[in-house]
PASEBA-1860 file (N, C-alpha, C; in nm, 3 decimals):
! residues 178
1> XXXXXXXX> 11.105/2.637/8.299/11.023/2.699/8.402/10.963/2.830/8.351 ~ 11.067/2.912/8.248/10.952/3.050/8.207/10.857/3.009/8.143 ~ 10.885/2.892/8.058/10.750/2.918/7.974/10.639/2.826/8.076 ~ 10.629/2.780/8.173/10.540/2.719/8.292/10.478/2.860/8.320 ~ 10.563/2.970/8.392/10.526/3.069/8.441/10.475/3.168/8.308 ~ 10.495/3.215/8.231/10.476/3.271/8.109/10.312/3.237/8.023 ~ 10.297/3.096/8.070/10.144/3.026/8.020/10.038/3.001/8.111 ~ 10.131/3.028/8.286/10.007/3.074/8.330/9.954/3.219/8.362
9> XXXXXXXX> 10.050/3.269/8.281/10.007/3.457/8.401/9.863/3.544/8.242 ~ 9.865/3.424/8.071/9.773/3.524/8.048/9.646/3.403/8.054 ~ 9.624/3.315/8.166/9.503/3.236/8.189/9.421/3.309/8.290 ~ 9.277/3.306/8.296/9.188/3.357/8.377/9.191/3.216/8.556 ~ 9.158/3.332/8.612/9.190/3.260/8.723/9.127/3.085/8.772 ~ 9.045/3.056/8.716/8.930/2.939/8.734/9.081/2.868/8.673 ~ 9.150/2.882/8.526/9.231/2.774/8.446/9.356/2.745/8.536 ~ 9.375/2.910/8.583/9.535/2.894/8.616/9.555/2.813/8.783
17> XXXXXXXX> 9.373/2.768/8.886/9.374/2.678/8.932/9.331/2.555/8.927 ~ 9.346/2.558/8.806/9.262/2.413/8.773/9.148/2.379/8.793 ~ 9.051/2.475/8.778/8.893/2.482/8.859/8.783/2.501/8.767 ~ 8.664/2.435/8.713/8.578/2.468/8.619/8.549/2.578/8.656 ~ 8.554/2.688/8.512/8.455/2.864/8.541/8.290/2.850/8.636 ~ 8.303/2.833/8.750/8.130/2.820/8.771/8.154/2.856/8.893 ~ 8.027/2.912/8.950/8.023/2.973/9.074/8.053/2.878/9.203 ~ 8.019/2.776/9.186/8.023/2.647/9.260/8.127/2.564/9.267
25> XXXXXXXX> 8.263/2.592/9.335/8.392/2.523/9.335/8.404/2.500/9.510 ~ 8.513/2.386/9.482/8.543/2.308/9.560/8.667/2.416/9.639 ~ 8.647/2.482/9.767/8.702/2.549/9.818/8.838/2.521/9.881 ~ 8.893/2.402/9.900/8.995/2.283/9.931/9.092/2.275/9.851 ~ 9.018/2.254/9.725/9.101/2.249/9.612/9.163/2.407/9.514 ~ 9.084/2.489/9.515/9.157/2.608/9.523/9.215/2.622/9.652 ~ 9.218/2.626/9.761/9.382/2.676/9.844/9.473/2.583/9.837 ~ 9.452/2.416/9.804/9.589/2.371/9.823/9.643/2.392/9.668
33> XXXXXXXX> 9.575/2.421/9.549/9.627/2.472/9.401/9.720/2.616/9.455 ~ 9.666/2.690/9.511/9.693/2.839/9.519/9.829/2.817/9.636 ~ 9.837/2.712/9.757/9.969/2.670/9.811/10.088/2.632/9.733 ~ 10.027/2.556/9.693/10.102/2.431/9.529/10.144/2.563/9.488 ~ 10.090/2.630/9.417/10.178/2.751/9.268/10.234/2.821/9.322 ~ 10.167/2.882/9.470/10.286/2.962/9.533/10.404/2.964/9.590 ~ 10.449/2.812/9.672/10.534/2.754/9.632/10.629/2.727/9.513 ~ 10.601/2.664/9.427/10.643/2.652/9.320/10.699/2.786/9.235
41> XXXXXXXX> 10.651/2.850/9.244/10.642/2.998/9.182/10.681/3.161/9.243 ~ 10.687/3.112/9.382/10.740/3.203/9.455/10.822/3.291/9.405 ~ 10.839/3.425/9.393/10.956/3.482/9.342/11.111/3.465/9.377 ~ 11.083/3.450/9.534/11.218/3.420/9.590/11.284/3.273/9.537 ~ 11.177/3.215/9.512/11.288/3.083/9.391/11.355/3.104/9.331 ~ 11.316/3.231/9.247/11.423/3.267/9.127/11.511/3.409/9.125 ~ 11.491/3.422/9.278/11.638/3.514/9.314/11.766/3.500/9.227 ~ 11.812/3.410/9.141/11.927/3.405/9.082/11.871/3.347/8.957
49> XXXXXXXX> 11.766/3.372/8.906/11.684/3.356/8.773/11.803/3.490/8.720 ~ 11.658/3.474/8.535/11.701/3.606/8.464/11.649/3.679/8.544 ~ 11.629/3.815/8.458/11.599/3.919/8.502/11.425/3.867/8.416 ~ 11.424/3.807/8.328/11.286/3.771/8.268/11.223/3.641/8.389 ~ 11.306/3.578/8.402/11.223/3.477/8.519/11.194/3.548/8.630 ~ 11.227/3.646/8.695/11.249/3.730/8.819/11.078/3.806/8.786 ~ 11.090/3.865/8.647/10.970/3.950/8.629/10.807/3.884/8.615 ~ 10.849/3.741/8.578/10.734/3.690/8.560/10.686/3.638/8.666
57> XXXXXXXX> 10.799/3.547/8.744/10.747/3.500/8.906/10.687/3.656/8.979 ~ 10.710/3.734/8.949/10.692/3.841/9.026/10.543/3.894/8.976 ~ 10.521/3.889/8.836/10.356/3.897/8.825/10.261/3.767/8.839 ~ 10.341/3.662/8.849/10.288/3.571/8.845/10.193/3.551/9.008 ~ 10.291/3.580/9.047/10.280/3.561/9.244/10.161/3.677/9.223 ~ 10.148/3.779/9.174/10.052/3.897/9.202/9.919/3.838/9.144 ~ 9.937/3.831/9.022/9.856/3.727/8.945/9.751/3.650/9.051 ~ 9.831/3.523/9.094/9.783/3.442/9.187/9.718/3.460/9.292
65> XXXXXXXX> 9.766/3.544/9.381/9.731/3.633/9.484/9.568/3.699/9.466 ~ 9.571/3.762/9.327/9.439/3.859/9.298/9.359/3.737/9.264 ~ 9.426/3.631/9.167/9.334/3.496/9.164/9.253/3.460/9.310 ~ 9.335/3.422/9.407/9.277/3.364/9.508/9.174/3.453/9.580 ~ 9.219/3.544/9.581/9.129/3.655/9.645/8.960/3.694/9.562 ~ 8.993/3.672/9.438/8.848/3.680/9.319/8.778/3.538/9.331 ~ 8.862/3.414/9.389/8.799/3.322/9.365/8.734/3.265/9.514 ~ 8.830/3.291/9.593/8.832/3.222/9.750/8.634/3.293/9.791
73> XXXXXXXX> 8.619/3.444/9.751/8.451/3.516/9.829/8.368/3.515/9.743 ~ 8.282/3.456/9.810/8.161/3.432/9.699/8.118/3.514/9.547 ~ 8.085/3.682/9.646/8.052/3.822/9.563/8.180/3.821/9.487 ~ 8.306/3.842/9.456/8.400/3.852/9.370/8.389/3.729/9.316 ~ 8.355/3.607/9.311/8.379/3.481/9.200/8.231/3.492/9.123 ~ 8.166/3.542/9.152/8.053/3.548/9.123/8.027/3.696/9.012 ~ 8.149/3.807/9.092/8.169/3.915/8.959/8.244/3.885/8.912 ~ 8.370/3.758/8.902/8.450/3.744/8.803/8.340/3.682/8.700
81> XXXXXXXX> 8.290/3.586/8.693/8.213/3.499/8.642/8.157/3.606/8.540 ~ 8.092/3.710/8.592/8.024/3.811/8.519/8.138/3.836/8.415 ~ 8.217/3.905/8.456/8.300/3.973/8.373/8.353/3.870/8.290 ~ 8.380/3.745/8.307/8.449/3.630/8.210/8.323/3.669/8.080 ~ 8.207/3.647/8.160/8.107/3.681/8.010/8.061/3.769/7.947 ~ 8.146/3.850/7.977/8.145/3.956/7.891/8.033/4.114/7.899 ~ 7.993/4.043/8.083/7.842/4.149/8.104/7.912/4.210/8.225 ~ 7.836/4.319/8.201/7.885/4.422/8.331/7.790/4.447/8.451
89> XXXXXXXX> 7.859/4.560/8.542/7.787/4.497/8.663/7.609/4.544/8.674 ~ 7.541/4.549/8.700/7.455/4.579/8.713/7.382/4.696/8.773 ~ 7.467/4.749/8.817/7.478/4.939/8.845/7.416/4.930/8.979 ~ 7.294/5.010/9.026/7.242/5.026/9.158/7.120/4.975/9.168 ~ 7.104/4.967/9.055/6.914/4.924/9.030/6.899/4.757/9.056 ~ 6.788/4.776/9.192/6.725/4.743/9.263/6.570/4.728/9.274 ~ 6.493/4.611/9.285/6.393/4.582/9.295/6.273/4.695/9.410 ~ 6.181/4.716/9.437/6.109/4.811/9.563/6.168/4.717/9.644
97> XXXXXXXX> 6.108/4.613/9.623/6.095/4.508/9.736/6.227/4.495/9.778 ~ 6.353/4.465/9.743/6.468/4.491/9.801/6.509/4.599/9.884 ~ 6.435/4.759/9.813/6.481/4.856/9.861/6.431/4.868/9.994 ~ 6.275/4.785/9.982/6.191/4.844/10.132/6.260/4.736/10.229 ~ 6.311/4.631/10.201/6.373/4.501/10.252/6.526/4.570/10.323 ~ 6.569/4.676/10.268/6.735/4.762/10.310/6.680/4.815/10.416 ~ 6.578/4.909/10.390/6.512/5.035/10.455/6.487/4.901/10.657 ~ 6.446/4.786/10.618/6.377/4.724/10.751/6.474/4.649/10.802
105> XXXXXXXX> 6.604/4.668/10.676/6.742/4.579/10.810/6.817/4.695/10.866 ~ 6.815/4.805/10.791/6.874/4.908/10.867/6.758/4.941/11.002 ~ 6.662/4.978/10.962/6.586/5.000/11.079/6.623/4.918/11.223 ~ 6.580/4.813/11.191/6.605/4.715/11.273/6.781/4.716/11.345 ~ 6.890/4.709/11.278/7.042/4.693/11.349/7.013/4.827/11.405 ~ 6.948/4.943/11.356/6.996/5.085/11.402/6.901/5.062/11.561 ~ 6.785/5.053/11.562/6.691/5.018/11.710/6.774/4.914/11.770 ~ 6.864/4.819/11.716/6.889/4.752/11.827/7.041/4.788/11.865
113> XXXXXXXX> 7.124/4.851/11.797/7.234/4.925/11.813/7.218/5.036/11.950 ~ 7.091/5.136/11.897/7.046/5.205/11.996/6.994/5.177/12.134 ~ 6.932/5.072/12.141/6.916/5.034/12.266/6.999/4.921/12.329 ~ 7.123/4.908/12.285/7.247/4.828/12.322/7.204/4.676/12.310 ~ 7.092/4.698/12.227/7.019/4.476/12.281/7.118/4.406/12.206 ~ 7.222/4.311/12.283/7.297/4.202/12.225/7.244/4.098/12.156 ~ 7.122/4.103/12.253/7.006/3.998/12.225/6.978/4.000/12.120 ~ 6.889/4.123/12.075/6.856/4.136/11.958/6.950/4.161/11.806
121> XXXXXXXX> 7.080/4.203/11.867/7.159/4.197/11.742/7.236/4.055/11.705 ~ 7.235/3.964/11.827/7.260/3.839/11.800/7.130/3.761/11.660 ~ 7.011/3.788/11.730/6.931/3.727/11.638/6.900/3.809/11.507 ~ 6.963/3.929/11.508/6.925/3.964/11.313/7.085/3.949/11.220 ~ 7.218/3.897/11.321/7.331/3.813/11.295/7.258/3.673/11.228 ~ 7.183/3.614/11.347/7.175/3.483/11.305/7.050/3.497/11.163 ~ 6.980/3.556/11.139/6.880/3.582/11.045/6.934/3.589/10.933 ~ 7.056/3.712/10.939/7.136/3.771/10.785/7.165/3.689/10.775
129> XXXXXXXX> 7.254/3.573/10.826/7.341/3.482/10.798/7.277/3.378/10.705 ~ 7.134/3.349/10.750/7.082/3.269/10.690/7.069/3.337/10.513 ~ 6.994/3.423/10.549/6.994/3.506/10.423/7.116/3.513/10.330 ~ 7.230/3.587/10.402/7.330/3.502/10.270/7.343/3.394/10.248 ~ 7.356/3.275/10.280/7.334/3.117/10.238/7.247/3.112/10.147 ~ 7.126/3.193/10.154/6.979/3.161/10.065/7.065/3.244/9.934 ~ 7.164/3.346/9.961/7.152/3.444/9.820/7.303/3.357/9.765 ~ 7.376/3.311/9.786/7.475/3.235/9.764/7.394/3.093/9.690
137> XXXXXXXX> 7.350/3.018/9.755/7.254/2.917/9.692/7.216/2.966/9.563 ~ 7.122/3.151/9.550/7.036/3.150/9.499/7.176/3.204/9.377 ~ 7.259/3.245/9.378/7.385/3.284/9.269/7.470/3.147/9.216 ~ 7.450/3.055/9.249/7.515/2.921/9.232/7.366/2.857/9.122 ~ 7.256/2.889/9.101/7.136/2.826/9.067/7.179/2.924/8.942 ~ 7.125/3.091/8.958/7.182/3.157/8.829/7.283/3.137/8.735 ~ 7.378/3.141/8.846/7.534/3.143/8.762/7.553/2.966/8.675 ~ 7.538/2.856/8.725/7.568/2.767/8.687/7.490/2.692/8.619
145> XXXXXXXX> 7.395/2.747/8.678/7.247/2.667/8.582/7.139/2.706/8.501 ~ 7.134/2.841/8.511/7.072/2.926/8.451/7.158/3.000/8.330 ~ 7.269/3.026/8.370/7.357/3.150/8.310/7.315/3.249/8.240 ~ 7.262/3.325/8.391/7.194/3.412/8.343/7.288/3.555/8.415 ~ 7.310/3.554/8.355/7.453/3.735/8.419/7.398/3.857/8.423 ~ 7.283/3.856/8.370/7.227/4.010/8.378/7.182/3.980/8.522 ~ 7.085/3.887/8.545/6.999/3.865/8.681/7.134/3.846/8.787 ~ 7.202/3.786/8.767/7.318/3.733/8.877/7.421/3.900/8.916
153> XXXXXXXX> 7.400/3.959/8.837/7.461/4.073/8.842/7.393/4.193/8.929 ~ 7.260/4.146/8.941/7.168/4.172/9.035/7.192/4.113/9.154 ~ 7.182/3.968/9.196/7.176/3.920/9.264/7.302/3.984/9.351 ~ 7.439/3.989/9.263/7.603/4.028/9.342/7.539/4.125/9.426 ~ 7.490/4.226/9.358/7.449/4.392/9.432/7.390/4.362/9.581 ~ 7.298/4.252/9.580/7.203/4.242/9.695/7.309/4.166/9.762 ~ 7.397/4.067/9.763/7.468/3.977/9.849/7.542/4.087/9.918 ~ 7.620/4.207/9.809/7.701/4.280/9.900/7.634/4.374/9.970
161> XXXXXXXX> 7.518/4.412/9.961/7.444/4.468/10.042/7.425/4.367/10.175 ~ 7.376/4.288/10.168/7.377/4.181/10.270/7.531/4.194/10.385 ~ 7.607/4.130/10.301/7.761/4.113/10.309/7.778/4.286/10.440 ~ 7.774/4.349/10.401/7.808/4.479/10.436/7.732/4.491/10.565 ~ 7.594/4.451/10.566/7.508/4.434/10.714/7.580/4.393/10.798 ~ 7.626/4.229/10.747/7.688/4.188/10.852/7.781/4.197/10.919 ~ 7.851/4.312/10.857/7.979/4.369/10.871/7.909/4.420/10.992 ~ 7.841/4.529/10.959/7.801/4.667/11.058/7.730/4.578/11.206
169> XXXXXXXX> 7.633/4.463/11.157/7.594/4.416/11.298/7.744/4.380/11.405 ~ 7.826/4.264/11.303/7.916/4.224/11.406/8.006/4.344/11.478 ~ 8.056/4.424/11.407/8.117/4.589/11.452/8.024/4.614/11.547 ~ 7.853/4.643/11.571/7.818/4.672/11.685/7.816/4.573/11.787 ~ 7.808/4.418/11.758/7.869/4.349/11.852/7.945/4.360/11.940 ~ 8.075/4.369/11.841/8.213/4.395/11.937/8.216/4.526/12.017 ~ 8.145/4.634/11.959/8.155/4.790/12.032/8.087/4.728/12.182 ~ 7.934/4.667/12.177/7.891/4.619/12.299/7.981/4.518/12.392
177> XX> 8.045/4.470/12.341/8.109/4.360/12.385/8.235/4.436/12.522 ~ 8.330/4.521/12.441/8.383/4.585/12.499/8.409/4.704/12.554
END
């Protein structure tokens, strides 16, 4: 069993679930892999291990954990991917057209925040939403078919920009809500 646990803790996360490196995985099959090992691997299995089986289930489980979490959200499998190849992130730099594109979703949640419209923050919910699907699509086309990591490293920046909207719309949701 150490050397099971020992050969998977120096694999990158895509190997150590059995998952091709690509932005585009089968989401099913990483959680019941990531059930499967955690099980199996649990630390508390080897409560009466060595003190070397004890240490490895114990990074192993952490290991796994940071695996599932890099692999399970789009923007983190999409910066692991980066980083597997060896490119870094793409800093802040941004297209105009993106920037003036920030400048008109903030505008927009902040006018409809301000004038309490549910209405209207329902429909720039349902809008973003679409929009990440389009930038997820459009990081699955880069990443897997293109492999292109400088541009996709771009692309991460704008999803979590996105990502982060939708944070702030649904938060003013719920503030209206209750």
């Amino acid at each position: 069993m150490e050397l099971v646990m020992s050969s998977l803790i120096g694999t990158n996360y895509f190997e150590m679930f059995g998952l091709a490196p690509k932005f585009t995985i089968d989401l099913t099959s990483l959680d019941y892999s990531y059930r499967r090992l955690q099980t199996e691997m649990h630390p508390d299995r080897y409560a009466a291990g060595t003190e070397m089986e004890k240490r490895l289930a114990l990074q192993l489980s952490s290991n796994l954990n940071d695996g599932y979490r890099a692999l399970k959200h789009p923007s983190s499998r999409a910066q692991y991917l980066i980083n597997l190849a060896g490119k870094k992130e793409a800093g802040n730099a941004v297209s105009s057209a993106f920037l003036m594109a920030q400048m008109e979703w903030r505008e927009a949640i902040e006018e409809a925040r301000a004038s309490k419209n549910m209405q209207a923050l329902d429909a720039l919910s349902r809008r973003l939403r679409h929009t990440i699907s389009a930038q997820e699509k459009l990081l699955a086309v880069v990443l897997d078919e293109q492999s292109d990591f400088d541009l996709a490293a771009q692309r991460v920046n704008e999803f979590r920009f996105y990502e982060k909207l939708q944070i702030e719309i649904d938060t003013a949701l719920d503030a209206l809500e209750n």
